[in-house]
C-alpha positions in Angstrom: -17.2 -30.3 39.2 -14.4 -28.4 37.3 -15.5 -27.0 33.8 -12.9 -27.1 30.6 -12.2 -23.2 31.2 -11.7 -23.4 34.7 -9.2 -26.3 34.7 -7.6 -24.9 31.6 -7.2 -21.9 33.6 -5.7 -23.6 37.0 -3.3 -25.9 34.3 -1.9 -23.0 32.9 -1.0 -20.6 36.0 0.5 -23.5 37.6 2.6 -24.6 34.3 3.6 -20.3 34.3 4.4 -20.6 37.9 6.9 -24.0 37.6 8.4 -21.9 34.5 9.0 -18.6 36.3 8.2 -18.9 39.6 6.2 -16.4 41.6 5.3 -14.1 39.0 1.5 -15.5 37.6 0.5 -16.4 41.7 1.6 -12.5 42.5 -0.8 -11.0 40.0 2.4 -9.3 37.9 1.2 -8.2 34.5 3.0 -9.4 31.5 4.4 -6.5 30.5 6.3 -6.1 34.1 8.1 -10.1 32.3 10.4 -7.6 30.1 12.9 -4.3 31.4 12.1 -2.0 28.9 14.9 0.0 29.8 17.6 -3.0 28.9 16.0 -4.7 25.9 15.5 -2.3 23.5 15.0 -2.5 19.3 18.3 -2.5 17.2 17.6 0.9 15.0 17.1 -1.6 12.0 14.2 -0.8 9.3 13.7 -1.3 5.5 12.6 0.9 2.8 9.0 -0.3 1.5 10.1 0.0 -1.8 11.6 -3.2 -1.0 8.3 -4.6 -2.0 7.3 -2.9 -5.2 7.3 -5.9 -7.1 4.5 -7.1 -4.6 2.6 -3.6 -4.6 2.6 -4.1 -8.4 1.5 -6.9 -8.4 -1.5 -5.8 -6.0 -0.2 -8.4 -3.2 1.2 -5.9 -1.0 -0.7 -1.9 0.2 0.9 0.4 2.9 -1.0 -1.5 5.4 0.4 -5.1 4.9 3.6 -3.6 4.4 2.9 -2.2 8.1 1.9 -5.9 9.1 5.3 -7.1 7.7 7.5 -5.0 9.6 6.1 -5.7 12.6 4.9 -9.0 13.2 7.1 -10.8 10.1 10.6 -8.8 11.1 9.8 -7.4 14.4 11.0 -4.1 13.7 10.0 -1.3 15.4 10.3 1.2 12.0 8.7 1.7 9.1 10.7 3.3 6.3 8.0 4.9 3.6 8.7 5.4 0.2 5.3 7.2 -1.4 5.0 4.8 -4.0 2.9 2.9 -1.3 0.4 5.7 -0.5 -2.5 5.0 -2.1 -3.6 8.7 -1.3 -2.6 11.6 0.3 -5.9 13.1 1.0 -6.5 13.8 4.8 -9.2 11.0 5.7 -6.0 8.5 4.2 -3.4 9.9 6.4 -5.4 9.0 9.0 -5.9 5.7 8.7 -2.0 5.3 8.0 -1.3 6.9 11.7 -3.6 4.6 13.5 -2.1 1.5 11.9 1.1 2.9 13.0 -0.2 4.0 16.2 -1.6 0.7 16.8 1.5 -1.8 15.7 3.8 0.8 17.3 5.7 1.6 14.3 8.0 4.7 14.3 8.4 6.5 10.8 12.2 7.6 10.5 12.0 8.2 6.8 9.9 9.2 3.9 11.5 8.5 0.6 9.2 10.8 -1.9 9.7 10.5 -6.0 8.3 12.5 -7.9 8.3 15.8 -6.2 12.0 17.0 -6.8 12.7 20.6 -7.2 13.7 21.6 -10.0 11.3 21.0 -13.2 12.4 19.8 -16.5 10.7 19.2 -20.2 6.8 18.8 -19.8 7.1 18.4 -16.1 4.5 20.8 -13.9 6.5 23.1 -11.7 4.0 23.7 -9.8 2.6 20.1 -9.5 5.7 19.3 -8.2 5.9 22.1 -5.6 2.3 21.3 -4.6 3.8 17.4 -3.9 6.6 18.7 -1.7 4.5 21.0 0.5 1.9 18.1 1.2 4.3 16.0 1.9 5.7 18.4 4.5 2.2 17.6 5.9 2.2 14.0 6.2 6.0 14.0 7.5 4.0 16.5 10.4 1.3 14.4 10.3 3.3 10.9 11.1 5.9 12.4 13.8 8.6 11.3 10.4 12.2 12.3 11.3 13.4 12.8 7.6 11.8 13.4 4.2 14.0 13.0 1.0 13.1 15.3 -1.6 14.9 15.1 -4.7 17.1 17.7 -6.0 16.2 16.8 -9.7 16.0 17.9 -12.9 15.5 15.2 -15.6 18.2 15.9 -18.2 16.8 16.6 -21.1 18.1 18.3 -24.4 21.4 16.5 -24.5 22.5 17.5 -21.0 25.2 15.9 -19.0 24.5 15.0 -15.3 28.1 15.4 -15.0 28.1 19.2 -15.6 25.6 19.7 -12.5 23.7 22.4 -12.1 23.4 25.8 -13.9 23.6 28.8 -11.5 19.7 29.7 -12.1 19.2 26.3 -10.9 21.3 26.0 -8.4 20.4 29.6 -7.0 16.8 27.9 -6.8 17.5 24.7 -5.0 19.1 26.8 -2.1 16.5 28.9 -1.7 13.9 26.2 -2.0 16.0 23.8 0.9 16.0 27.0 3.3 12.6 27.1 3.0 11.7 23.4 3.4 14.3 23.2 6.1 13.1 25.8 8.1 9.8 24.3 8.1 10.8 20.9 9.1 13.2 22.3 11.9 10.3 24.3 12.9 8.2 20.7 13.2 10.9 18.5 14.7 12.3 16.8 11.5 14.5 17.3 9.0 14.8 16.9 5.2 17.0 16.9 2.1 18.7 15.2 -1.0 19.8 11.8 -1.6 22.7 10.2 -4.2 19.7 9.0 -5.9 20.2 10.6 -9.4 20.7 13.3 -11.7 24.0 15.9 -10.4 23.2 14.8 -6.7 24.8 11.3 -7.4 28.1 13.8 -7.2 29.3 14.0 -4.5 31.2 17.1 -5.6 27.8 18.3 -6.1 25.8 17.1 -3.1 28.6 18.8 -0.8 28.5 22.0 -2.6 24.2 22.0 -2.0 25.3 20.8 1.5 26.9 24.0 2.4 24.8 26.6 0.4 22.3 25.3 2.5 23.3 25.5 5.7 20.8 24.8 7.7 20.0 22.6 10.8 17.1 21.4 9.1 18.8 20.4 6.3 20.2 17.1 5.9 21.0 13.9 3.4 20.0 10.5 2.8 22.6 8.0 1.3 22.3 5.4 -0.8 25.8 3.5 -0.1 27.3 2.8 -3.6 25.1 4.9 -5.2 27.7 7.8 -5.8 28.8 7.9 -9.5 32.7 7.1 -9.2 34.5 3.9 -9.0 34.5 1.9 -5.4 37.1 4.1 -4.2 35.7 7.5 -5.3 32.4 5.9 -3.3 34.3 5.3 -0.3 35.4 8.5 -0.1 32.5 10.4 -0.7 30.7 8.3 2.1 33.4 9.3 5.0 33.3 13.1 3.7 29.3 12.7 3.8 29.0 10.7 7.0 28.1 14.1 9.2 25.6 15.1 7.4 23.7 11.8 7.1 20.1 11.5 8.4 18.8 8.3 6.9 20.5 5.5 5.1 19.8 2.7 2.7 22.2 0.0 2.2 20.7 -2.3 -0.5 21.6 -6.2 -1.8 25.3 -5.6 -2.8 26.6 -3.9 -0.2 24.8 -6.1 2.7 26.0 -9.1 0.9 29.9 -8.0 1.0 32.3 -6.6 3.4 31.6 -4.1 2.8 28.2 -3.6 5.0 30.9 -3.6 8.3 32.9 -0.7 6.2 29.8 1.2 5.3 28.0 1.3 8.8 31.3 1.5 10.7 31.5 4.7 8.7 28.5 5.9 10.2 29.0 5.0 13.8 32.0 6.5 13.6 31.0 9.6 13.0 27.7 9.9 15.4 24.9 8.9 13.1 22.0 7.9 15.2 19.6 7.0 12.6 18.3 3.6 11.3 20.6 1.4 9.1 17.7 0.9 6.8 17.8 -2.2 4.2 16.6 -1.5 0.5 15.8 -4.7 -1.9 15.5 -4.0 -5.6 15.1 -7.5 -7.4 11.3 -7.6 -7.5 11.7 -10.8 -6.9 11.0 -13.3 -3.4 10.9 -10.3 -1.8 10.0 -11.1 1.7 13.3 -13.3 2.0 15.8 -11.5 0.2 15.0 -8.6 2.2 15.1 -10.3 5.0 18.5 -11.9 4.6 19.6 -8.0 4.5 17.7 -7.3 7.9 19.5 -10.6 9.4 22.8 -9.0 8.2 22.5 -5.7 9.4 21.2 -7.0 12.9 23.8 -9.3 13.3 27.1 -6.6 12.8 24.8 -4.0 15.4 24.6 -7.0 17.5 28.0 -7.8 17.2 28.7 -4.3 18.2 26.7 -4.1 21.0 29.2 -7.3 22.8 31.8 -5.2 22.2 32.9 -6.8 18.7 34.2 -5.0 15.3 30.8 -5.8 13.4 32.5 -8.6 11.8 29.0 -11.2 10.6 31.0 -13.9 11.9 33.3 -13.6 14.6 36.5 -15.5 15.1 36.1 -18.9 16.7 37.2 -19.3 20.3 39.6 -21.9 21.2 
């Protein structure tokens, strides 16, 4: 007499078999059902700061955040910011490489605050030092291709952001680049500034740092509309910045425009072969709205890939 298990079994390799024949009855594995070489992930990810509203409000740690990426958006990225790390002591790190290890989660990006360069006010110098060269470690640590680091400092003393740098200062963040560029090209991965604030927003500024640098490790993260300028003063500083552009965020406004096509034509155009990375900021239904900006971004690297302009919907055929 046939038990439950067996005829559950029997039902379902002869419902696989009537769906694609001969596979189940030869004994192929599943895995051997999808050509890894043809399907692969769109280079889609989003920043985890996306979901500071749910990590304040202790609904969200590194680890769900993990859980989200993969199984809620199928994405094959995680973009840190290390707002989310709960630690950075050894015996954490390790835990946040097995969970990546085991969802198969590449780390193309770590966003760090609060370990920019130059110290201002009451801020510890060498606190903030300490912070970059750990990080260094983790980005090691991870197998991360980029790590943002902040050019700073916090104006202070009635300073202007739009005067820039003094030369001490700027003498200082080129010598401490070299130094964290070299190390990263040494390990595989690179790091730099983003338009994030204080002079760097500049893009007078960020391309003058750009070439004082000069170094293969050395490279920037932009934050499309996040130069200081009007829309057209942005648009040109993100074609004159495109080659030098490791990582990317494109947050609400600009994937819920035209201008998301402009922006990551922009970087196709001129080689980037990083992730189009979607950053929320609202705080608010978080899951959704972020993934309406995933949605977006897929569809104009979809479109893309057909042989399309990016436009999110193309014109109707007749």
């Amino acid at each position: 007499m046939t038990d439950r298990r067996n005829f559950l079994r029997k039902s379902f390799l002869g419902a696989a078999a009537i769906a694609i024949p001969g596979t189940f009855i030869n004994d192929a594995h599943a895995s051997d059902l999808v050509n890894r070489n043809v399907f692969k992930p769109l280079p889609v990810s989003c920043l985890s700061y996306s979901f500071h509203g749910l990590v304040n409000e202790g609904m969200m740690d590194i680890f769900g955040y993990f859980e989200t990426c993969r199984y809620r958006y199928s994405l094959d990225a995680a973009d840190l910011w290390n707002g989310m790390f709960k630690s950075t002591d050894d015996a954490y790190i390790n835990k946040v490489h097995r969970a990546l290890e085991e969802r198969q989660l590449v780390v193309p990006n770590i966003a760090v605050d609060e370990s920019h360069l130059l110290a201002a006010g009451n801020e510890d110098a060498a606190k903030l030092r300490a912070n970059q060269d750990r990080y260094m470690q983790i980005a090691k640590r991870l197998g991360v291709g980029f790590v943002r680091f902040d050019a700073g400092p916090n104006m202070t003393n009635g300073r202007k952001v739009e005067d820039g740098w003094t030369n001490q200062e700027f003498d200082y963040l080129v010598k401490r680049y070299k130094e964290l560029s070299q190390i990263a090209y040494d390990n595989g991965f690179r790091i730099g500034a983003e338009n994030h604030w204080g002079p760097e927003k500049y893009w007078k500024y960020m391309e003058k740092l750009i070439k004082a640098v000069d170094h293969p490790g050395f490279g920037i993260c932009v934050h499309f509309g996040g130069w200081i300028g009007t829309p057209e003063d942005n648009d040109i500083a993100d074609k004159a910045a495109a080659k030098y552009i490791c990582h990317t965020h494109l947050p609400w406004n600009i994937c819920e425009s035209p201008m998301l096509v402009e922006k990551m034509t922009i970087l196709r155009d001129a080689g980037y072969k990083g992730y189009y990375s979607a950053e929320h900021h609202s705080a608010q239904n978080e899951y959704n709205l972020t993934e309406v900006q995933l949605s977006k971004i897929r569809a104009v690297l979809t479109n893309w890939n057909k042989g399309g302009t990016g436009e999110l919907v193309p014109p109707r055929r007749r």
